[in-house]
N, C-alpha and C positions, 0 to 999 in steps of 0.2 A: 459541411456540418461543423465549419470551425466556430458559430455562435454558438452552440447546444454544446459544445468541447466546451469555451470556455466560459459557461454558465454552471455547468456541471461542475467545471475543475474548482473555481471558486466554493462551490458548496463544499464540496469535496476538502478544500482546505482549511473550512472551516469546521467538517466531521475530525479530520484532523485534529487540530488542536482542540475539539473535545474528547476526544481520544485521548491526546497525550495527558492533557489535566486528569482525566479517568485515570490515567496511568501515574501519575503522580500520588493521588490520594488511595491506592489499591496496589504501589509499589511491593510492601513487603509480601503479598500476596500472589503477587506476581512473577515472582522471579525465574527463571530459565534455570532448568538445569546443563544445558550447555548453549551456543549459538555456534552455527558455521557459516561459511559461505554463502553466497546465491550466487554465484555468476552465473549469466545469461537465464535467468530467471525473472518471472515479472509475474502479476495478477491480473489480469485484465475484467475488470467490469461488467456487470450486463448494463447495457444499457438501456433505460428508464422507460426510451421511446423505440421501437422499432426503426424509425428513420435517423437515428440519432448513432453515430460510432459509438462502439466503446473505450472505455477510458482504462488505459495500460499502465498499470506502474511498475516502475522497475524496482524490485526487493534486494537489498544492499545485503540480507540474513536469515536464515531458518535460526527460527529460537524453539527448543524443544520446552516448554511447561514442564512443572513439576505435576501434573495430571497425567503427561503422553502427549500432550498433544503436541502438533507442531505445526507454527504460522509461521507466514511472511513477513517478516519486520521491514520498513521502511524507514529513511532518515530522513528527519526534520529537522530544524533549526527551532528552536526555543530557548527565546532571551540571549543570543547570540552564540549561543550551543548548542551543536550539532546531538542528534541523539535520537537511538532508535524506536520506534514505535511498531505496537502489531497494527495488522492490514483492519482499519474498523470495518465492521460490520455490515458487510456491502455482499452482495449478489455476484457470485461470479467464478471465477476461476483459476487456478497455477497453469503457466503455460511457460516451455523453453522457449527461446528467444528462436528456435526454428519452425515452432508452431504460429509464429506472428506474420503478417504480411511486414515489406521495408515500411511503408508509410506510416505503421504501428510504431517499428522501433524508431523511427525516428520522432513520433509524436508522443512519447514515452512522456510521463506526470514525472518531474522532479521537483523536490521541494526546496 
């Protein structure tokens, strides 16, 4: 399934950086009231197709919102700096790194 990985990842990076832009113009509304860790923490994807894997990201931070809420922040690079974004708007799941199979954590979305 590594064509459909990396058709998806592509999209994917490109939900991304409309995310992070979203994130830019909706900054001061956005702000976290604190951010911690993720270790061994990821989101994993539903995938689109049934025959298709899903797609695993590894989350670098929990950012809790001034709402309550709390997402998976992910790092990007934009414009040659690194910088966190939340998980866009995708289908799917939080999962510890012991709920993955190895072939997951190894196929892990880094940006």
């Amino acid at each position: 399934m590594l064509v459909s990985y990396s058709f998806d990842h592509l999209r994917n990076r490109q939900l991304l950086a409309r995310t992070a832009a979203a994130d830019r113009r909706e900054r001061k509304l956005k702000m976290y009231k604190s951010i911690a860790a993720a270790t061994d923490w990821y989101f994993a994807q539903k995938p689109e197709r049934p025959t298709y894997d899903r797609i695993v990201w590894n989350l670098a931070a929990w950012g809790l919102k001034q709402n309550g809420e709390i997402v998976g922040l992910v790092s990007v690079t934009e414009g040659g700096k690194p910088k966190l974004v939340a998980i866009p708007d995708l289908e799917g799941m939080y999962l510890h790194k012991s709920q993955l199979s190895p072939a997951e954590v190894v196929a892990t979305v880094t940006l």
